[in-house]
C-alpha positions as YAML, in Angstrom:
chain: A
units: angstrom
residues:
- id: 1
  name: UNK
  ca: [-19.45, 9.65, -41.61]
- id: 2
  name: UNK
  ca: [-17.41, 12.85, -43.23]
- id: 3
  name: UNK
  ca: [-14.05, 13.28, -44.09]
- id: 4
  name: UNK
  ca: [-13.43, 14.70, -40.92]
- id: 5
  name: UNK
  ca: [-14.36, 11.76, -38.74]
- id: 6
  name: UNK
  ca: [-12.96, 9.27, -41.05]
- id: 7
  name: UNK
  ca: [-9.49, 10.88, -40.67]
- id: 8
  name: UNK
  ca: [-9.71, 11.23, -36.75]
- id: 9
  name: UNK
  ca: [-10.45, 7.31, -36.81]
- id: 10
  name: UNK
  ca: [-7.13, 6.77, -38.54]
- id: 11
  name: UNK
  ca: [-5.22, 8.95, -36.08]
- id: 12
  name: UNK
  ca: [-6.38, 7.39, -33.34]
- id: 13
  name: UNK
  ca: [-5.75, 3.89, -34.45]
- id: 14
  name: UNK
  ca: [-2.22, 4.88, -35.62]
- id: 15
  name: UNK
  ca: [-1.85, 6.30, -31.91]
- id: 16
  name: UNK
  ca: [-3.00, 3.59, -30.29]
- id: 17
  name: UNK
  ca: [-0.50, 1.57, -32.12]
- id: 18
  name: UNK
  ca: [2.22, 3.91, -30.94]
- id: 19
  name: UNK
  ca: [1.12, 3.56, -27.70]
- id: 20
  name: UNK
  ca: [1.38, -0.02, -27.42]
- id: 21
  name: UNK
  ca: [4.58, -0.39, -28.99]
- id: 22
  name: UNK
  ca: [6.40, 2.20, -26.22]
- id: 23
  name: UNK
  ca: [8.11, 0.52, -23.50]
- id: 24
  name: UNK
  ca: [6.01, 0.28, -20.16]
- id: 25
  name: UNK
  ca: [9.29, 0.76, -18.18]
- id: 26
  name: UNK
  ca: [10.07, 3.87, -19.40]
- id: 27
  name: UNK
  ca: [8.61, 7.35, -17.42]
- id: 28
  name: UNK
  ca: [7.25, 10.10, -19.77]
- id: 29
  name: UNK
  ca: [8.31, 13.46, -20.49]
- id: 30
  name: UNK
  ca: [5.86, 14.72, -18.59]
- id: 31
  name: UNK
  ca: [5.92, 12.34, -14.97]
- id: 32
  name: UNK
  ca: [9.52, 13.39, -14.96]
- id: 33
  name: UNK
  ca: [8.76, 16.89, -15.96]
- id: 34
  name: UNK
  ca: [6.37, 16.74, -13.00]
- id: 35
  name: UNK
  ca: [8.15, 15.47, -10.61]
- id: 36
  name: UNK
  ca: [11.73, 17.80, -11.04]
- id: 37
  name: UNK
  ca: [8.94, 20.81, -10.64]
- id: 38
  name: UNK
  ca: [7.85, 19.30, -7.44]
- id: 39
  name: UNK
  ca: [10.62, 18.66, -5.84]
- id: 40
  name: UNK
  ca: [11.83, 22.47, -7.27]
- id: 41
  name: UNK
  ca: [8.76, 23.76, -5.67]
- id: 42
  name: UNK
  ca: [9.11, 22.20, -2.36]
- id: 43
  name: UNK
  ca: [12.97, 23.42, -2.19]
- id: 44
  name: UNK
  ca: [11.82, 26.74, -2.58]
- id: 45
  name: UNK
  ca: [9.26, 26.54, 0.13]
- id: 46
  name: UNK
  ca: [11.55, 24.71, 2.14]
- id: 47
  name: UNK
  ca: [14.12, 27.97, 1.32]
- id: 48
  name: UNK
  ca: [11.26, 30.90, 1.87]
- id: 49
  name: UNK
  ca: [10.06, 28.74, 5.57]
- id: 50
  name: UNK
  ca: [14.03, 28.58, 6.97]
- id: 51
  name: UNK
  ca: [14.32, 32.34, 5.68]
- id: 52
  name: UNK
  ca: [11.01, 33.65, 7.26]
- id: 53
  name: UNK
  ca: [12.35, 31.43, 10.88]
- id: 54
  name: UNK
  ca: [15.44, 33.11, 10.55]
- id: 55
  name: UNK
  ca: [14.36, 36.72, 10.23]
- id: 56
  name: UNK
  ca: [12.10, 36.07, 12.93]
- id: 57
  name: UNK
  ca: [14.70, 35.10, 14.90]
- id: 58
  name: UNK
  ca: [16.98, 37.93, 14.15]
- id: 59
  name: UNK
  ca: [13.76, 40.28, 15.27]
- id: 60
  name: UNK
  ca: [13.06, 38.90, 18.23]
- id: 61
  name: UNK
  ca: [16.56, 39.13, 19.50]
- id: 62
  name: UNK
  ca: [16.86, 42.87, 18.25]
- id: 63
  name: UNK
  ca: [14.31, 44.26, 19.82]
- id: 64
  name: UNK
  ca: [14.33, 45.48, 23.48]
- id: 65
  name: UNK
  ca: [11.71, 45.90, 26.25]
- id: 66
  name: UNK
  ca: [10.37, 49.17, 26.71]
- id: 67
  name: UNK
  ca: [11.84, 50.93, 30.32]
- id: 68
  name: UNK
  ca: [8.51, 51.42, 31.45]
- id: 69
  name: UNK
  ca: [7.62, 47.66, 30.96]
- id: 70
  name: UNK
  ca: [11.39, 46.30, 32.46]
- id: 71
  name: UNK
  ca: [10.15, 48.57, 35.68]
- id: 72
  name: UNK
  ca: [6.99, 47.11, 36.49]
- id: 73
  name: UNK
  ca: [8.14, 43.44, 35.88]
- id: 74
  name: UNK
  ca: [9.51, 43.48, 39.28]
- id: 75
  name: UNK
  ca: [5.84, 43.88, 41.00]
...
């Protein structure tokens, strides 16, 4: 064993230690980190899908039949 290893070990038990003595109720940084991203993300696709529906509605009420194709309907 080096110097290297030997302080590693210590780390690691010192970590361990800090781990235990955190409160299991508590969420992490991170989980909640995670989770205000998700829910970020899925408003903006939410935002970008009711856009997209919208424009596609606007188009398809904008745009008109060709004369030649309102003629021939009839037949």
């Amino acid at each position: 064993m080096n110097a290297t290893t030997a302080d590693l070990r210590h780390v690691n038990r010192a970590n361990a230690r800090i781990r235990a003595a955190r409160p299991q109720g508590k969420p992490r940084r991170r989980t909640v980190a995670l989770a205000v991203g998700a829910a970020f993300l899925g408003l903006y696709v939410l935002g970008v899908a009711w856009f997209a529906d919208s424009l596609n509605e606007d188009m398809a009420r904008s745009f008109q039949l060709a004369p030649a194709v309102a003629d021939t309907q009839h037949r």
